[in-house]
MARGUKOL-82839 format. One record per residue: x, y, z of N, C-alpha, C, O in turn; residue in three letters. Coordinates in steps of 0.05 Angstrom, whole numbers, plus 5000, padded with zeros to 4 digits. Example, Ala and Ser with C-alpha at 12.3 -4.5 7.8 and 13.67 -1.06 7.14 Angstrom:
BEGIN
526448865156524649105156526449345156528549345169ALA
525749555142527349795143525850015157526850235161SER
***
This chain:
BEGIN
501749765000500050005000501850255000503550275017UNK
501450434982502450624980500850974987498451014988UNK
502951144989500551395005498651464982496251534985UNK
499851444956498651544942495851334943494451444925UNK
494551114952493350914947490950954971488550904969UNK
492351064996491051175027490851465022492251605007UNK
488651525037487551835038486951965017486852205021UNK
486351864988484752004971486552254964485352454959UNK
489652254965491752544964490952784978490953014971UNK
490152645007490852845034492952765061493152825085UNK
494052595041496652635065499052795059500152785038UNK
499852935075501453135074504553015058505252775057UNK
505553195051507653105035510852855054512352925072UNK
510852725047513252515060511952355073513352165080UNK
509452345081507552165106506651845085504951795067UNK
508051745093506651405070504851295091504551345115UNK
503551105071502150885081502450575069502150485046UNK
503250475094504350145093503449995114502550095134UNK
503649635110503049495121505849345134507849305121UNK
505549265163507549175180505548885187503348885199UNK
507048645174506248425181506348265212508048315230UNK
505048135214505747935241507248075263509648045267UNK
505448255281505848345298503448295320501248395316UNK
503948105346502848055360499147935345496747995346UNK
501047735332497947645315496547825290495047715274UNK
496948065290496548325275497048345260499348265262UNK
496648455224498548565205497148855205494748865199UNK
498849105213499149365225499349535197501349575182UNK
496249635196496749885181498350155192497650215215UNK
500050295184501750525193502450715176503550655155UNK
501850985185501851205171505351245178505351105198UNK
507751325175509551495186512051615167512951515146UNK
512651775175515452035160518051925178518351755196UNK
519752105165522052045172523351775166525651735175UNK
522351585153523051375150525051295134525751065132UNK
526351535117528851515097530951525110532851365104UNK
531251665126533751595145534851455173534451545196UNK
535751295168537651075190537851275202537951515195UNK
537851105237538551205261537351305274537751295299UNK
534551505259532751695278531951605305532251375313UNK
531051765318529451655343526751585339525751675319UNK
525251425355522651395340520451435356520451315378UNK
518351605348516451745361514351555356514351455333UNK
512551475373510251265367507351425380506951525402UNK
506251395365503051585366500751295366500551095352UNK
498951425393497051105394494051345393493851565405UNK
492251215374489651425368488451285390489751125403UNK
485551355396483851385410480951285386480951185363UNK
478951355404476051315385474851595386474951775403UNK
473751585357473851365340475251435313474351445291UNK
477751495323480451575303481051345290479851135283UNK
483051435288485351235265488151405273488551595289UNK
490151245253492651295251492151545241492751725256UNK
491251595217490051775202489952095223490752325216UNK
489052045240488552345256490852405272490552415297UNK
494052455259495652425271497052525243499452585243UNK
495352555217497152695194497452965207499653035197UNK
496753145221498153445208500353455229501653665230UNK
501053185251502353235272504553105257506453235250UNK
504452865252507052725232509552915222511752885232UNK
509153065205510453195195511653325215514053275213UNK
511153485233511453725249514753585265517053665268UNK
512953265273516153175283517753035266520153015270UNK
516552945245518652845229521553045219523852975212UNK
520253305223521553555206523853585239525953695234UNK
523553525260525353575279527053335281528753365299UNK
527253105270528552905268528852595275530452415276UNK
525552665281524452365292523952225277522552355261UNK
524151945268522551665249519851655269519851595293UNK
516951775248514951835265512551625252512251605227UNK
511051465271509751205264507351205282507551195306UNK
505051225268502651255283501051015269500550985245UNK
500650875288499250525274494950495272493450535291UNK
494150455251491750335258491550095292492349865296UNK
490550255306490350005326488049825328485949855315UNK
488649605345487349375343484149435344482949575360UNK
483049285321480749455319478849665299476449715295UNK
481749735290480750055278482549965247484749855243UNK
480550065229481650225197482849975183481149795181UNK
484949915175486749755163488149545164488449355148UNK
489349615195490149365213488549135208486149185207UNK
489248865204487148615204489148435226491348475236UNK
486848175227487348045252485747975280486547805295UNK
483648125284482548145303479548065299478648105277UNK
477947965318474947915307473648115314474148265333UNK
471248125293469848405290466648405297465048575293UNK
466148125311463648035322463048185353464848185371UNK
460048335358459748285383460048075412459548095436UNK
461147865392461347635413462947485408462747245414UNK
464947575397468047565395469047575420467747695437UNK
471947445429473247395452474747705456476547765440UNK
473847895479474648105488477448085488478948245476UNK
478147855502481347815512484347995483486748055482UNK
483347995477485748035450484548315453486048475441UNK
482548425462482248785462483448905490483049135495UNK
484848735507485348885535487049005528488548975509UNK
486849255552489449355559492149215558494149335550UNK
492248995564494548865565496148845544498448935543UNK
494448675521494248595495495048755476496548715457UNK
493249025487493749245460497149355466498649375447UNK
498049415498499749415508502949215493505249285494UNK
501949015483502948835468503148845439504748715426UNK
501848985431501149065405503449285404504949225386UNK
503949455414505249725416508849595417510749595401UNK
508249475451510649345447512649095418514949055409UNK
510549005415511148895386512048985360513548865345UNK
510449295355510349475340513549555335514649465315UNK
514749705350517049785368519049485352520049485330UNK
519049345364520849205358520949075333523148965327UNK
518549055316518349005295519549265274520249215251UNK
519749425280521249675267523749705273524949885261UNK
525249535291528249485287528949645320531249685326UNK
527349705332527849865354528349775376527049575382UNK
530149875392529749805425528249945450527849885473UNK
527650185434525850375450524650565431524950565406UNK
522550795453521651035434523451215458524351195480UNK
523051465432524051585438521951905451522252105465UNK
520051795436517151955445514451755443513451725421UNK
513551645460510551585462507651785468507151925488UNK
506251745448504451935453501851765447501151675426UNK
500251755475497751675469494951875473494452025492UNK
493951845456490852075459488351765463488351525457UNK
485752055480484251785480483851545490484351495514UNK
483151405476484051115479486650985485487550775495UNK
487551195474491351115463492351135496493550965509UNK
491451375503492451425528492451205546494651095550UNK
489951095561491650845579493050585566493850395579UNK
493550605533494650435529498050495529499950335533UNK
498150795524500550915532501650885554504150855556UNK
499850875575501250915601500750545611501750425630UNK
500050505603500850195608503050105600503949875606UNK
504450285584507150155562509550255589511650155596UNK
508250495596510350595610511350525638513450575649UNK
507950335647508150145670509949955663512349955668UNK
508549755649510049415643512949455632514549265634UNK
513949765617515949625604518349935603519750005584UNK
517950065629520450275618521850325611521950565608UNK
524650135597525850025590526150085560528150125548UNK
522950085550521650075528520750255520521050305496UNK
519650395533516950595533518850875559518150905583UNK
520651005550522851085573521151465588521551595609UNK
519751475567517851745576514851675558514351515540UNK
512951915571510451895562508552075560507652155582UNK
507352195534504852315541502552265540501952155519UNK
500152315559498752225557495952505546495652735556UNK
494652405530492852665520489152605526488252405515UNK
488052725538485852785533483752615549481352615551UNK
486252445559484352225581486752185602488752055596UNK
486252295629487952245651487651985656485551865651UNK
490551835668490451575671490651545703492951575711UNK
489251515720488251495748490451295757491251385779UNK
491551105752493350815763492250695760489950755754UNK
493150405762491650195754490250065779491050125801UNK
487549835773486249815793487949695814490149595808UNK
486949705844489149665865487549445879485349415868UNK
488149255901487449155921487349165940489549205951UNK
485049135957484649285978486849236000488149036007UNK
486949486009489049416032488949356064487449496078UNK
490249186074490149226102487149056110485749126129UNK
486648876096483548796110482748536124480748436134UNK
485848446121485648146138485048146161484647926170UNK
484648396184483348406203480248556210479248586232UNK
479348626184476148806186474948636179475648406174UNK
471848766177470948526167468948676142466548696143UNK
470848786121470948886099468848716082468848466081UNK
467148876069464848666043466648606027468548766023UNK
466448366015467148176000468248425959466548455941UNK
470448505959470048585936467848575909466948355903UNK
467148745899465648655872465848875856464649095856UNK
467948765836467849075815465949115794463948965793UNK
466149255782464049435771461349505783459949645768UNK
460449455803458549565825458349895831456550055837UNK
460249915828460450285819459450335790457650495790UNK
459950255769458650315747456550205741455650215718UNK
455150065764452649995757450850215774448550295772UNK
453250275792449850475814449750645800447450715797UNK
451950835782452151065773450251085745449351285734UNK
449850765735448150795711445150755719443450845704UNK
444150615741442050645752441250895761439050975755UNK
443051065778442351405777441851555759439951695759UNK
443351545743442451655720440651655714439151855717UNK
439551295700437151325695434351405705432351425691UNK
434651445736433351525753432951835749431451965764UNK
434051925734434452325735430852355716429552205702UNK
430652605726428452675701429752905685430253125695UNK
430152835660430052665643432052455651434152515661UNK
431152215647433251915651436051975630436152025606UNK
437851935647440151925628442651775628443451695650UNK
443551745612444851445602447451595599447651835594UNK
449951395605453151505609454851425580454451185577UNK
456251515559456451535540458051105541457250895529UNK
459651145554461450895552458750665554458650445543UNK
457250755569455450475574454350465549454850255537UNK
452950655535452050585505453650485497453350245492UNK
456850625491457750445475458850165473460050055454UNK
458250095498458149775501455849575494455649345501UNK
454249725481451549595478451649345454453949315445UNK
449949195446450149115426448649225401448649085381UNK
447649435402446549615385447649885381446650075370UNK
449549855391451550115385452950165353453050385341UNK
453949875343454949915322453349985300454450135284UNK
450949905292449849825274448950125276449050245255UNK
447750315303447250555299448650715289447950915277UNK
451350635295453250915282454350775256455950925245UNK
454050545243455050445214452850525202453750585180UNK
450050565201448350615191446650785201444550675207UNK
446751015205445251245217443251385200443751435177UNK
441351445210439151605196439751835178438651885157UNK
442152005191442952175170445452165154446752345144UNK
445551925155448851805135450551765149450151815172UNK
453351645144455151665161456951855161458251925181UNK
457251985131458852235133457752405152459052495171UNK
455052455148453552745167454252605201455652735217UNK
453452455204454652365235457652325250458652345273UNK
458452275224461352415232462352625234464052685250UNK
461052755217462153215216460053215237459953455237UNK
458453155253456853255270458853185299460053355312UNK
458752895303461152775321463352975327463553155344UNK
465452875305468353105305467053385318468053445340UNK
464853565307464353835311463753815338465553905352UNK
461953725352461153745372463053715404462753745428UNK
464953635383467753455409469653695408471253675426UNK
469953915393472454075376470954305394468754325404UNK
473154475394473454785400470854945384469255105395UNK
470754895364468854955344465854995354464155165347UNK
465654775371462254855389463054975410464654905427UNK
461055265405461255335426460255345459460455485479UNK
459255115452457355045485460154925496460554955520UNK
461554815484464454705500465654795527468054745527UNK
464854925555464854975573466354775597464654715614UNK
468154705602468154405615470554575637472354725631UNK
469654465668470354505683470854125698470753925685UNK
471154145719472153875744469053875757467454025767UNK
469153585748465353495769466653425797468753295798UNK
465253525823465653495842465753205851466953175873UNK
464652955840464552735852463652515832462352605813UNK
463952285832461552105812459252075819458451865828UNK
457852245817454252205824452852305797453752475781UNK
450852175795448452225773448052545765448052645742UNK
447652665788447552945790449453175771448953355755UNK
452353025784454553225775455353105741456553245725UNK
454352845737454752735716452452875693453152895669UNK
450852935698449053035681449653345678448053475665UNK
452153475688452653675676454053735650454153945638UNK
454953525644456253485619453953465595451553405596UNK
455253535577453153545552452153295546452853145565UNK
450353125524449652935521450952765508451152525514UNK
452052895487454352665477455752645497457252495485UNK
456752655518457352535545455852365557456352125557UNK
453552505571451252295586448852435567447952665567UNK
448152235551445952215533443352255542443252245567UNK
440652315527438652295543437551945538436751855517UNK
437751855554436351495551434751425534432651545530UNK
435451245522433451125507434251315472432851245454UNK
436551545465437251615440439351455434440851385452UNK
439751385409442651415398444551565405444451715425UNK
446651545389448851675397449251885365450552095365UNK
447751765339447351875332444752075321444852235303UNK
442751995337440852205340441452395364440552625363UNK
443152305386444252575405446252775383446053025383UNK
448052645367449352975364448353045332449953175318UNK
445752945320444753045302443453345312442853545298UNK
443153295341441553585348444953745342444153945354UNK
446553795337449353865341450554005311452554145309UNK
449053915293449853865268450454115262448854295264UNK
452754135253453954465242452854595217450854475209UNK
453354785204451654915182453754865165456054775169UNK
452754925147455154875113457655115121460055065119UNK
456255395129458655455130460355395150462755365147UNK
459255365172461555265197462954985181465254965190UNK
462454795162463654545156465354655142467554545144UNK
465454925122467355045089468855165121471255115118UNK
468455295148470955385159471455165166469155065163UNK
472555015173473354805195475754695172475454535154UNK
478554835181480354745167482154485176483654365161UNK
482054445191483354195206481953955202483053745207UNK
479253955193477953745181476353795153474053795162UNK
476053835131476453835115474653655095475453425095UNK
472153705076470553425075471653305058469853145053UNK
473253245043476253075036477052955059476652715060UNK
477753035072478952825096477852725113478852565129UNK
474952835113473052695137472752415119473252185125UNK
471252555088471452235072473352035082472251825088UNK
476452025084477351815100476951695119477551455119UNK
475651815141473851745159471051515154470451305165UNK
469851665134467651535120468551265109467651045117UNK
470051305092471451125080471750855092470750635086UNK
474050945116473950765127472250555142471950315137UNK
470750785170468350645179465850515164464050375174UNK
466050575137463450485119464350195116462750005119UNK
467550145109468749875108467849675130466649465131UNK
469349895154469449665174467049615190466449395198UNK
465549885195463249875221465149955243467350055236UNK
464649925268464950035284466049865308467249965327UNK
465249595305464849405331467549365341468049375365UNK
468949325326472749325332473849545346475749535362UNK
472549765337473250015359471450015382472350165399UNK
469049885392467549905400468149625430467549595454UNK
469249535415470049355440472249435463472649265480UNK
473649675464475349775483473349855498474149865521UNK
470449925493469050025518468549765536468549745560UNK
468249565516466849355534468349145549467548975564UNK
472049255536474149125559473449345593473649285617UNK
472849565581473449745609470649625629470349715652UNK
469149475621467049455646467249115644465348975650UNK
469149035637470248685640471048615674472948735684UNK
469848485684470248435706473948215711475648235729UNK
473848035685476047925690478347985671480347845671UNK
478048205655481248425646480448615658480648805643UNK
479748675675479948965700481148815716483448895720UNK
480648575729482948475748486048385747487848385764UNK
485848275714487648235704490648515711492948445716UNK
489748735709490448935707492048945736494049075737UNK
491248805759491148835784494348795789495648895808UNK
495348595766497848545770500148845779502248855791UNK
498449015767500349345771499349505798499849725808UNK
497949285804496749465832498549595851500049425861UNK
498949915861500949985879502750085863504150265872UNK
503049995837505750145815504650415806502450505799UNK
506650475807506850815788508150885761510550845762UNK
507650955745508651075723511251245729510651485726UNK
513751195735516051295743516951395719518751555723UNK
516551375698518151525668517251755672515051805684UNK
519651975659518552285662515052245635514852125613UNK
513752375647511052375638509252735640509752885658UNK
507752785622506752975612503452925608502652705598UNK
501553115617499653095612498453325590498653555597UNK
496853255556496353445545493253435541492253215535UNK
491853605542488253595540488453905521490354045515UNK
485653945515484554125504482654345524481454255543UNK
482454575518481354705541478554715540477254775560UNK
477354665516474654655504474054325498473054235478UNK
475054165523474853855525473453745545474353855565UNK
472153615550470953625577471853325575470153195589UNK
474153095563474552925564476752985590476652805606UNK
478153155596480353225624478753105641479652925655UNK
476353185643474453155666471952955673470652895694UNK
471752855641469952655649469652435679467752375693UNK
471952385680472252165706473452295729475852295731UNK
471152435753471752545765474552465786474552235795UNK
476452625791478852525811480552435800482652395811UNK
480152365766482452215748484752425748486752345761UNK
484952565742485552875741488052865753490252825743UNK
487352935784488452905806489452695819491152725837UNK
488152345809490552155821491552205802493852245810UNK
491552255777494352145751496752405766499052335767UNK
495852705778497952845785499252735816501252835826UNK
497952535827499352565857499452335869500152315893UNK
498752135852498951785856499751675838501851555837UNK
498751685828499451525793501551515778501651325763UNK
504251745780505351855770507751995795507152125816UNK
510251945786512052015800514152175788516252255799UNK
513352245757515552465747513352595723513752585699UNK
511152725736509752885716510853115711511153285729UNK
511553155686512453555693510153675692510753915690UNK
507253655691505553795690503353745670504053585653UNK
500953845667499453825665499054185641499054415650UNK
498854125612497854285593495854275585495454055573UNK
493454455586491354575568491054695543490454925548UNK
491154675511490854855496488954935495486754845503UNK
489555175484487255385479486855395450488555445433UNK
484455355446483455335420482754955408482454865385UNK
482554825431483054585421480854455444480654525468UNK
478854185424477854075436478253885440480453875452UNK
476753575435478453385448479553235416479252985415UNK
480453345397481853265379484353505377484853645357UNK
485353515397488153545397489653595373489453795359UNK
491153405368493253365343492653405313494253385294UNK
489553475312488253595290487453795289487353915268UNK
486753875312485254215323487754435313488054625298UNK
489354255333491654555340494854355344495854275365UNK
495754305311498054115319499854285322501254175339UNK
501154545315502754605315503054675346504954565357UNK
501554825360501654805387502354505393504754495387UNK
501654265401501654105399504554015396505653895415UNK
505454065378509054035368510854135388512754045401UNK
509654355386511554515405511854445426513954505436UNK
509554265448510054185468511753955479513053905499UNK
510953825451511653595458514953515450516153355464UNK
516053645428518653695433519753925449521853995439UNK
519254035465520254155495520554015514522554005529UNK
517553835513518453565530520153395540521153325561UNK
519753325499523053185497524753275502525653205524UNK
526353465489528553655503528453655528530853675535UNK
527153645549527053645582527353415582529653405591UNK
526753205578527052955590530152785573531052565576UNK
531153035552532852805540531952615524532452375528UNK
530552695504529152285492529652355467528252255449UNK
531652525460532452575419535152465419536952545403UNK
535452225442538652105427537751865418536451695431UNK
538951835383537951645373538851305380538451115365UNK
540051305400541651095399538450835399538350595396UNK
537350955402534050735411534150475395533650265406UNK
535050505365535250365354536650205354536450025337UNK
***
């Protein structure tokens, strides 16, 4: 596969598209630059939902041009990549944290490498980022994480061999919180739980108003671009504080996800401004999801409310993310905040060499498409602070 063959001639100049065989069971679609010259350091980009490698072109370049071999992969799941089952009732296990974690690490060494030299996860990408930076520092030697704080991983209770503590049971919190909800007037439903449904995919592969229009509605409604975008810190996980968030967050019960942000839908001219997305390049979007559907991206929600890969996870219980690490969000994102306190353990538990915590301005929760050049700039300052542009990685 060649670039000219991917993206319909909207990938920016030097950015290819190729296939990386037999990686952790996988053959790995990958967008990346820099790839003509031996030695670089290598920057690895993990998307989120319901991205692709693809939403990571206007950032590619930015580091390729500072001297990095820069490689942003279809992940398991998503766009190109094949390998994985695409059934609702397909075996979760190959979608965990762990797994995808494995996928990354595989990635990496399938490209001749012994480390990165920049990891950057958005999204989704993000706890799979910072999982890399748990299991394998070594590997994974710094980290950013974008747009979704990573809290630590689940822990075990401590100290209880003498109380007489209730019997663990996880996910019991995300069940009272979706029972509250639905209890609100109007009843309302928490975005992740839809999308664990089994009627989730088929609504957003085939939506009432197309899939292009539900996509420019999606992207718009998540971006700087809407202006209802207001997002502050919810005081707690309750029904209450959860329903301050807009509805493509906590939905009203019983809609779609694409009849919630059809109420959202931008005007022709807000779509001719919106230069960072582009209806040329949303088409790749289209493109793709018309191929695949959705259910392969759709199954990371339904590892996160798995009772036995949430414990699995347990193995990191008490560990911290010790690599120097960076947190990047958007200021018109209310993804910083979705999970109340995430915020705050990823700055003061979770994490033992954060330099801090960045907001852009002008940027919603598509980041690296909103506002990459900001974006660039941070993230090689980073580097430069932490040291991670000596190429020896390879």
């Amino acid at each position: 596969m060649t670039a000219s063959s991917y993206g319909a001639g909207t990938l920016p100049k030097g950015v290819r598209s190729r296939m990386i065989q037999g990686v952790n069971g996988l053959d790995v679609h990958i967008l990346e630059a820099g790839y003509d010259s031996p030695g670089r350091p290598l920057a690895l980009l993990l998307h989120g939902f319901p991205d692709l490698a693809y939403g990571w072109r206007h950032l590619i370049p930015i580091l390729a041009d500072a001297g990095y071999h820069v490689v942003a992969p279809d992940q398991r799941g998503f766009g190109r990549t094949t390998g994985w089952g695409d059934g609702y009732d397909a075996p979760l296990a190959p979608f965990s944290l762990l797994n995808l974690t494995r996928d990354a690490l595989g990635l990496v060494s399938a490209l001749g490498y012994r480390r990165t030299a920049m990891l950057v996860g958005h999204d989704l990408g993000s706890p799979v980022a910072a999982y890399c930076a748990l299991a394998r520092p070594d590997v994974f030697p710094s980290v950013v994480l974008m747009s979704a704080p990573f809290p630590g991983p689940p822990a075990f209770p401590f100290n209880i061999a003498y109380s007489e503590a209730s019997p663990d049971q996880p996910n019991t919190d995300s069940q009272k919180l979706a029972a509250a909800l639905a209890a609100l007037d109007p009843p309302r439903m928490y975005y992740q739980h839809y999308l664990s449904t089994s009627g989730a995919n088929e609504d957003m592969w085939h939506p009432p108003q197309g899939l292009h229009a539900f996509l420019r509605a999606f992207f718009y409604v998540k971006s700087a671009d809407w202006p209802g975008n207001k997002p502050h810190p919810l005081q707690a996980r309750t029904a209450t504080e959860f329903s301050k968030m807009p509805t493509y967050y906590v939905m009203d019960l019983g809609k779609t996800m694409p009849e919630t942000v059809a109420a959202f839908e931008p005007s022709v001219a807000e779509i001719q401004a919106c230069k960072w997305l582009t209806e040329p390049e949303l088409g790749v979007y289209t493109q793709e999801y018309y191929r695949t559907g959705f259910q392969g991206a759709l199954q990371a929600y339904r590892v996160l409310s798995d009772p036995e890969l949430n414990a699995e996870l347990r193995l990191f219980s008490g560990k911290t993310i010790d690599v120097p690490s960076l947190f990047i969000g958007g200021k018109s994102d209310w993804g910083t905040y979705a999970a109340p306190g995430a915020l705050d353990a990823m700055r003061t538990k979770a994490t033992t060499g954060m330099s801090g915590v960045e907001l852009i301005d002008g940027a919603g929760h598509w980041i690296q498409q909103e506002q990459p050049a900001r974006l660039g700039t941070m993230l090689l300052a980073f580097a430069r602070e932490v040291g991670a542009t000596d190429p020896t990685g390879r």
